[in-house]
N, C-alpha and C positions, 0 to 999 in steps of 0.2 A: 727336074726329075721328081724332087716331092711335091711338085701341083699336080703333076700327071698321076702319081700314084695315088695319090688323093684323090682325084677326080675318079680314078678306076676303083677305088675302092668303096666309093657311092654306088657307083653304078653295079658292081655287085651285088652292095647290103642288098639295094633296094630291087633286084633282080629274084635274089636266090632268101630273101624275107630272114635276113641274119639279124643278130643283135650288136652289139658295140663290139668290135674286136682291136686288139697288138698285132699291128701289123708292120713288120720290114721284112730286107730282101739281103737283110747280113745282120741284125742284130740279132736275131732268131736263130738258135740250130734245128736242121730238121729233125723231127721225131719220128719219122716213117709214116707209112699208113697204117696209124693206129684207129684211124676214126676221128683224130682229135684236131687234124691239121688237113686244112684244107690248099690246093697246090695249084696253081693258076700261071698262065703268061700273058703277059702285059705286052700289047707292040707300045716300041720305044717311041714309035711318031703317031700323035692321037690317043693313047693309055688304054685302047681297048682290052679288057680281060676278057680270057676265056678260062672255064675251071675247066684242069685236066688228070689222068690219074697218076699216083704217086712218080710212078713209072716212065713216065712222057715227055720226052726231049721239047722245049721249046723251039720255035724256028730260030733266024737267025734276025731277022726282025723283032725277038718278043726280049721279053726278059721274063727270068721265072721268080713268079713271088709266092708265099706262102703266109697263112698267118694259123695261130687255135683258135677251135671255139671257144671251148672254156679255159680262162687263165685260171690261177691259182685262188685259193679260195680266199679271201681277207679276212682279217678280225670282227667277230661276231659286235653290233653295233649296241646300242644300248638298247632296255625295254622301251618300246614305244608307248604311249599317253592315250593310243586311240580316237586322238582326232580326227573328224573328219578331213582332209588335205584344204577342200576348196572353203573350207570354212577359216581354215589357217589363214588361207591365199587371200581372205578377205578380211583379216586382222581383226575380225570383231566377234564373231561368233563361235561357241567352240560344238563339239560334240558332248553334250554330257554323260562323265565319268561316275560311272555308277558306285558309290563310295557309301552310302548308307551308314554314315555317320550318322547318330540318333545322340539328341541333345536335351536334357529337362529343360523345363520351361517351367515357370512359378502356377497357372491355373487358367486353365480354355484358351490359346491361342487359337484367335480370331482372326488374326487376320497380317502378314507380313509385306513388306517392301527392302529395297534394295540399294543403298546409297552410294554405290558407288565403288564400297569395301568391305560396304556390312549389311549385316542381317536384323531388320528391327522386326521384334514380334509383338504383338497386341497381345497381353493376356486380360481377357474381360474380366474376371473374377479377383483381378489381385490386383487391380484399381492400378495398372504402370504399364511400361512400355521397356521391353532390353533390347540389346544392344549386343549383335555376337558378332565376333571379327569372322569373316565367310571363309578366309584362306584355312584356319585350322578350329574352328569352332570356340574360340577360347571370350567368357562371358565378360563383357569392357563396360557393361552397365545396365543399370535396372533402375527407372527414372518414374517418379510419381507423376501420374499426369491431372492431379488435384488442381482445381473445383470437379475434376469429371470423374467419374468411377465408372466408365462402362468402355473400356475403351474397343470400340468394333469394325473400325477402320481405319486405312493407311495409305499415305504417299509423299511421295519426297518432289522436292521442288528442285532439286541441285544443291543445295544448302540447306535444308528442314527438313524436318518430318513434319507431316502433320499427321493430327489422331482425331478420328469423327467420336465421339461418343454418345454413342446411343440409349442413355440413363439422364444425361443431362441436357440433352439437345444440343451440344457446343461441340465445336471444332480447335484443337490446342495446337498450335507451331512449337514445335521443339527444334531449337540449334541442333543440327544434326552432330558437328565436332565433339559436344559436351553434354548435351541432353538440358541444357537451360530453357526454360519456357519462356517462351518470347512474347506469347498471346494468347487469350482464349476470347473465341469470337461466337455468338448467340448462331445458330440458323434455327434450320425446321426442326419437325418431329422425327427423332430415329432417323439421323444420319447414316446411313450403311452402307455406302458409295463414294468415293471420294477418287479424283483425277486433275492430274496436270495438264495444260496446257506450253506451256511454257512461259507461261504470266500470269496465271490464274488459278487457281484450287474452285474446282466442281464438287458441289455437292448434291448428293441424292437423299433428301429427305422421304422415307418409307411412308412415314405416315400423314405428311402432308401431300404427298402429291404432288412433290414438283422438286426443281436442282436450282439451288443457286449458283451463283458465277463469284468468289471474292478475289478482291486485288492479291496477291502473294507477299507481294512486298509490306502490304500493312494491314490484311485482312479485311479492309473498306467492302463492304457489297457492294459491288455493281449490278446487281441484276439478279431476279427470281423469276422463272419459267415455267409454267405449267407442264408436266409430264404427263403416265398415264395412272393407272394401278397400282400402288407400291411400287415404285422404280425402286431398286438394288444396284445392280451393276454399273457402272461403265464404262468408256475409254473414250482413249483421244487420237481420231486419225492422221493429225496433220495441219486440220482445216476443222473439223468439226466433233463435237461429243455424241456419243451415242448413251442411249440412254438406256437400259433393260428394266419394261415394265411387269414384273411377275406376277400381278392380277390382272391383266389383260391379254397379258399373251400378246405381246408386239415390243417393235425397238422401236425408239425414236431418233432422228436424226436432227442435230439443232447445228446452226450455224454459230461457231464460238466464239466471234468475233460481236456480234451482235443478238445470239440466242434466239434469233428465228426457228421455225419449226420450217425443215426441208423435207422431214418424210416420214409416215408412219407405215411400219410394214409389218406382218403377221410372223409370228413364229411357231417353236412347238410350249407345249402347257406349260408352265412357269417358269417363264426366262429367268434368270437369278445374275449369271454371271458373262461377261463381254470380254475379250481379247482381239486385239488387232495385229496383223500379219505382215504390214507393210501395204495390202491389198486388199485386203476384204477383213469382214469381220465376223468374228467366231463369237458363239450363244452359247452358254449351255442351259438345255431348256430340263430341268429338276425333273417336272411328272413325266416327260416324255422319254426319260434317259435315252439323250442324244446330243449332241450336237450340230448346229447348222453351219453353214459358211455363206455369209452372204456378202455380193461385191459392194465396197464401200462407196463405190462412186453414185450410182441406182438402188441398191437395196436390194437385189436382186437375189435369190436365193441359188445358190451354184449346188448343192450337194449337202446331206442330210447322214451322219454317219452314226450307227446305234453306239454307244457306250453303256459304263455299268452301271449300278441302283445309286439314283441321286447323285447325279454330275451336282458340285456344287464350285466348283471355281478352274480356272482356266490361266495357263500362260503360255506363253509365245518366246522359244531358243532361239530365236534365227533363224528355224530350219522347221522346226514341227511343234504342233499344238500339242501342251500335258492338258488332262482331265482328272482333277479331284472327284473319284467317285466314294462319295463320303457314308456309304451304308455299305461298299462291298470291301471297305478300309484300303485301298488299291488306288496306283496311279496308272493313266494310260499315254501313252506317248503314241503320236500320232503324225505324219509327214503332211505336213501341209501343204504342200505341192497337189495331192491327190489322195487324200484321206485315208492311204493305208495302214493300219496299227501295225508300228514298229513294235512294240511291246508293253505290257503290263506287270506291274511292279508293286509289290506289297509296302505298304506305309502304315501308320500307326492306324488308332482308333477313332473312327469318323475326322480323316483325312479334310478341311477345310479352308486351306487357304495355300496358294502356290508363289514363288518368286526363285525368277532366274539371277545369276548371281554374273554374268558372262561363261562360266566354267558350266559349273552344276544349279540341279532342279532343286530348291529346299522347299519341303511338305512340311504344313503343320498341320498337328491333330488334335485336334479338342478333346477326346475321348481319353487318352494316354496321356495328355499334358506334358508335348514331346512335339519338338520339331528336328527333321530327318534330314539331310545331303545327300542327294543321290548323287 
């Protein structure tokens, strides 16, 4: 009897386009025809229903079942977080909650990264590197990064930080746990770039021309590569570093295993800063205020999308490209699926460097000497 009614009450829902309903044929009293109770006979051999009105004798074959639309109402559930669901469903990505929590910082925050738990910012002017815990902003350390006073880049290996300084020519590994300096290693002129591989720290030297490749583990060089014009930017897809040439107007594609040159392709006027998507790779190209998206595999240029004055850095939620537009003091969030602007967001004073933290977007601003939690 309850497989039949079961069965019959499928074939209802999905007949008459109902939602979940409580349904029996005695634990329920009827409520009349109010509207709220729907009234049906079931034959007893096969569960066929049919809906009939309040009024209507079943046969002697049926049996009469009823059930409500709507039950009773339940306790109101908590506030919700605004997650995305399928971002949940995928346990890595979230939707960023837009919190605008605004933090000082010591002098020009250059440039940020993401360890894990925290938040390191580069302040160029006050010769260190700090250290803020991401869940509630609270400051855990502010670390000299001496021989170097210029510190204008950043990236973590899993276990370090490392800092490009761009005053002294050297690249410093700091213990990410305690902020201890493990090493400081010579490269090029005006390091401004700096990427993991996941064995290696990239560096983009501006003024010489070209990216070296160092060991991680002990900073050893393995290898310096010709680039193009002032390379700034880059990233790492997986397989390969890209490289963002801003006097030439073009990326390069090197093989990271070996630093081959796979591909050089045109962009718009001063590329500065690279982001990758999982799939392709995002530019923000400075004089052109824009952004590109080109497929990682060919280089291919897929869609070209206008942003504000002086895109000057780029990151990647899981889900959509931000844009530090660093003269209109604004961030733009953008769906990387298909370039539509989700929306635009006020940040401090010449907004310059971005990092996702799993949750939320944090913006630094040179201008305000202030880094922000959206």
């Amino acid at each position: 009897m309850l497989k039949r009614l079961f069965m019959a009450l499928v074939i209802v829902a999905a007949g008459a386009g109902l939602g979940v309903f409580l349904v029996s044929t005695g634990l329920i009293s009827a409520q009349g025809d109010d509207g709220n109770v729907i009234h049906a006979c079931m034959k007893t051999q096969g569960g066929v229903v049919r809906i009939v009105e309040a009024d209507e004798d079943c046969r002697e074959s049926e049996e009469a079942v009823q059930w409500n639309i709507d039950g009773p109402q339940g306790p109101e559930g908590p506030a919700g977080l605004g997650y995305n669901p399928m971002q949940v469903a995928l346990l890595r990505w979230y939707e960023a909650i837009e919190t605008d929590h605004t933090y000082a910082v010591d002098g020009t925050p250059r440039a940020l990264a993401f360890d894990g738990a925290n938040i390191w910012v580069a302040n160029r002017t006050r010769y260190n590197v700090m250290k803020i815990r991401a869940s509630d902003g609270a400051l855990l350390g502010t670390y000299s990064t001496e021989p170097s006073y210029s510190p204008g880049s950043l990236a973590f290996d899993g276990a370090n930080i490392w800092v490009g300084d761009i005053g002294k020519d050297v690249v410093t590994k700091l213990r990410a746990s305690d902020g201890a300096i493990l090493g400081t290693y010579p490269v090029g002129e005006r390091p401004e770039g700096l990427a993991f591989d996941g064995a290696n720290i990239w560096v983009a030297n501006l003024d010489s021309d070209n990216v070296m490749k160092l060991r991680a583990s002990d900073g050893a060089l393995l290898g310096t590569y010709p680039a193009g014009n002032t390379p700034w930017g880059l990233a790492f897809d997986g397989a390969n570093i890209w490289v963002a040439n801003q006097g030439s107007d073009d990326v390069m594609k090197l093989r990271a295993s070996d630093g081959a040159l796979l591909g050089t392709y045109p962009v718009g006027s001063m590329p500065k800063w690279l982001a990758f998507d999982g799939a392709n790779i995002w530019v923000a190209n400075r004089a052109s205020n824009n952004v590109m998206k080109l497929r990682a595999s060919d280089g291919a240029i897929l869609d070209t999308y206008a942003v504000g004055n002086n895109p000057t850095n780029l990151a990647f939620d899981g889900a959509n490209i931000w844009v530090a537009n660093s003269y209109d003091d604004n961030v733009m969030k953008i769906r990387a699926s298909d370039g539509t602007l989700l929306g635009t967001y006020p940040a401090g004073n010449g907004p310059s460097a971005l990092a996702f933290d799993g949750a939320n977007m944090w913006v630094a601003s040179q201008g305000s000497n202030d880094v922000m939690k959206k």
